[in-house]
Each structure stands twice: as structure tokens, then as C-alpha cells.
C-alpha positions as CSV (number, residue, x, y, z in Angstrom):
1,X,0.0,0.0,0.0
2,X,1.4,3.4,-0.6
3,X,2.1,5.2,2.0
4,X,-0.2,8.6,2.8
5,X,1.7,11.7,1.7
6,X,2.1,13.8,5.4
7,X,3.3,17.4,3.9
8,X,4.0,18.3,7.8
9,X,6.0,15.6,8.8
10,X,8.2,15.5,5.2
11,X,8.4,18.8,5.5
12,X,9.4,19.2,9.3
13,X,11.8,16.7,9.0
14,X,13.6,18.7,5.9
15,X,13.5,21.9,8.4
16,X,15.7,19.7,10.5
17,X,17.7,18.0,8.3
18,X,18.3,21.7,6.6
19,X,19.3,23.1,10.4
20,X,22.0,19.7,11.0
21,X,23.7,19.6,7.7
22,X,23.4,23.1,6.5
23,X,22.0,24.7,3.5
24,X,25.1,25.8,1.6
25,X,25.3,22.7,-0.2
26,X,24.2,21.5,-3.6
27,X,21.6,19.5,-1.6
28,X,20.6,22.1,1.0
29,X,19.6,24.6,-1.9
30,X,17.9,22.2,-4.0
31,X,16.3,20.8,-0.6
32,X,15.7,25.1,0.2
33,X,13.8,24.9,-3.0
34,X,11.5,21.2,-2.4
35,X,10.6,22.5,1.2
36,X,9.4,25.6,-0.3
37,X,7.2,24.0,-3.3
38,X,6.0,21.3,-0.1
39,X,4.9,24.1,1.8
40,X,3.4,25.8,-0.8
41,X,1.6,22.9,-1.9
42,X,0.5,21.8,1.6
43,X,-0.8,25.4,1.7
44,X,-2.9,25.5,-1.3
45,X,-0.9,28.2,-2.7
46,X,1.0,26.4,-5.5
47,X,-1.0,24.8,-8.4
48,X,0.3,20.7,-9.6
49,X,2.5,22.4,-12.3
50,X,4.2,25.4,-10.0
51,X,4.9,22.2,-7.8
52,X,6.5,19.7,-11.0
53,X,8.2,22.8,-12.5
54,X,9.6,23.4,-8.6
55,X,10.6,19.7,-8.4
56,X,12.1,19.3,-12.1
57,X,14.3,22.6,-11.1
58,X,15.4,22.4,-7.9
59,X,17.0,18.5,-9.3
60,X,18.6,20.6,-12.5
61,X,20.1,22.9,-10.0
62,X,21.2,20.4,-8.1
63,X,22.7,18.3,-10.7
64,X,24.6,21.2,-12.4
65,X,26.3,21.9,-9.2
66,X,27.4,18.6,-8.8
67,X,28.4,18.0,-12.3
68,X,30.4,21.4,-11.8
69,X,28.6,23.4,-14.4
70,X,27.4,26.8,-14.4
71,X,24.1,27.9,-12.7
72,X,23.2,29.4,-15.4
73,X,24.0,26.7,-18.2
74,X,21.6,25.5,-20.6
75,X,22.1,21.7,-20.6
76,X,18.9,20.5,-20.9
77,X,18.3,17.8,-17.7
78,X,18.2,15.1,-20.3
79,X,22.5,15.6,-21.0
80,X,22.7,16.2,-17.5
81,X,21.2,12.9,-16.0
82,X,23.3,10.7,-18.7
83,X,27.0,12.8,-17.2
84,X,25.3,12.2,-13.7
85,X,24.7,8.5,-14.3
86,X,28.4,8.1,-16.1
87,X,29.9,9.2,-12.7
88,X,27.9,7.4,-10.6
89,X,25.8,10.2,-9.0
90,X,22.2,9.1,-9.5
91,X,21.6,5.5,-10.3
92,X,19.6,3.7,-13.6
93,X,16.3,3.6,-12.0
94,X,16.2,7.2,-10.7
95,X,17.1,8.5,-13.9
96,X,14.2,7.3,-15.0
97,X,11.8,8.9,-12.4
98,X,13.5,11.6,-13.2
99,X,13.2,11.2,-16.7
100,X,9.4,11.2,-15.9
101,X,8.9,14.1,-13.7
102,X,11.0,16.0,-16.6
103,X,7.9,14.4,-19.3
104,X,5.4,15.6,-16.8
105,X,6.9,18.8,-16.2
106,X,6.1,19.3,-20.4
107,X,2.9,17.4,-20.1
108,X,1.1,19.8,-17.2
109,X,2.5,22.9,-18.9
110,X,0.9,21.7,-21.8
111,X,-2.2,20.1,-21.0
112,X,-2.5,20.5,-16.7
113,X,-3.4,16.9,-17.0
114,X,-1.1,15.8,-13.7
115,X,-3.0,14.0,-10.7
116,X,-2.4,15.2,-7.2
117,X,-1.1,11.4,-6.6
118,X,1.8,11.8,-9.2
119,X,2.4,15.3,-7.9
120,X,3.1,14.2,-4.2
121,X,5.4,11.1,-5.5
122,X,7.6,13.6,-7.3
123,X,8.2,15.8,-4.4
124,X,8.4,12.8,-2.3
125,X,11.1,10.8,-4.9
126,X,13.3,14.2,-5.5
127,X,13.4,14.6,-1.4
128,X,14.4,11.3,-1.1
129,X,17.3,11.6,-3.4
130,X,18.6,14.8,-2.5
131,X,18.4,13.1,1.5
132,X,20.4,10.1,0.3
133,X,23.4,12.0,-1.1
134,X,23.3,15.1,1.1
């Protein structure tokens, strides 16, 4: 069964992580970023797309940091997950969540056709990564 999606807890639990390990990181900002698109959601304030564009970005950010690029680079995510994978920064499988919160980032901008379930699992998966290598 999946498990229920607890805004509060996830995101009081990133408010601590964020006060432990810092927030100067690669991970704190990209972390800075999912907190704020989790509380916005939680809120009511931030549509399903403001929330997948919030997810897709803070893990582009994140990446180009730890690939050593420039903030303000325009790789597109897609070049940037297959460096990432070549140096053994994200694994197979999250590439390819990643891959699909990328596809729905385009599909809601296009269409708003994104459930609230798929929403919650990307915050939920990008937190989740950003925890494990922070």
C-alpha cells in the first residue's frame, strides 16, 4: 500500500535536516527549494504544475552543481542525468523517475493533465534523493 503523503512531517523533517547539515550545499539549496514548493503545496498556494516545474528545477540545479557546471548553463536535464549516471551520482532507476517528472513537467504545462497522486510522488522521490546523497 502506498504510503499517505504527510506534507507536515516531510516537510518538518527537511526543516531539521536543513538546520544539521546546512544549507550551503548542492543539496541544502535544491532541498531550500523542495521545502518551499512542499509548503506551498500543503498550503494550497502552489498549483500541480508550480509544484513539478519546482521539483524538475530544484534536481537541475542540483545536478549542475554537482556536475560542476554553471548555474546558469543551458544543458537540458536530459544531458545532464546521462553525465550524472556516467559518474555514478544518480543510479539507472532514478534517472528514470527523473526522466518522468521531466515528461510531466512538459505534459502539465501543456495540457494540466497531472493527478495530485503523481504530484506528491515527485516531491516525495526528489526529497528522497537529495536526502540520500546530502
Amino acid at each position: 500500500l502506498p504510503m499517505s503523503f504527510d506534507a507536515k512531517a516531510i516537510l518538518a523533517n527537511l526543516v531539521e535536516q536543513e538546520r544539521i547539515k546546512g544549507h550551503h550545499s548542492a543539496e541544502g539549496r535544491a532541498i531550500r527549494t523542495l521545502a518551499r514548493a512542499l509548503s506551498g503545496w500543503s498550503a494550497g498556494n502552489l498549483s500541480r504544475g508550480d509544484v513539478i516545474v519546482l521539483c524538475d528545477q530544484a534536481v537541475e540545479d542540483w545536478l549542475k552543481a554537482r556536475l560542476k557546471r554553471s548555474p546558469w548553463s543551458v544543458e537540458p536535464l536530459p544531458a545532464l542525468l546521462s553525465v550524472a549516471i556516467v559518474q555514478n551520482l544518480i543510479t539507472p532507476s532514478e534517472v528514470i523517475a527523473l526522466q518522468k517528472i521531466h515528461q510531466q513537467c512538459k505534459i502539465e504545462i501543456e495540457a494540466g493533465a497531472i493527478s495530485r497522486a503523481a504530484v506528491e510522488a515527485a516531491l516525495e522521490f526528489c526529497i528522497q534523493l537529495l536526502e540520500k546523497h546530502w
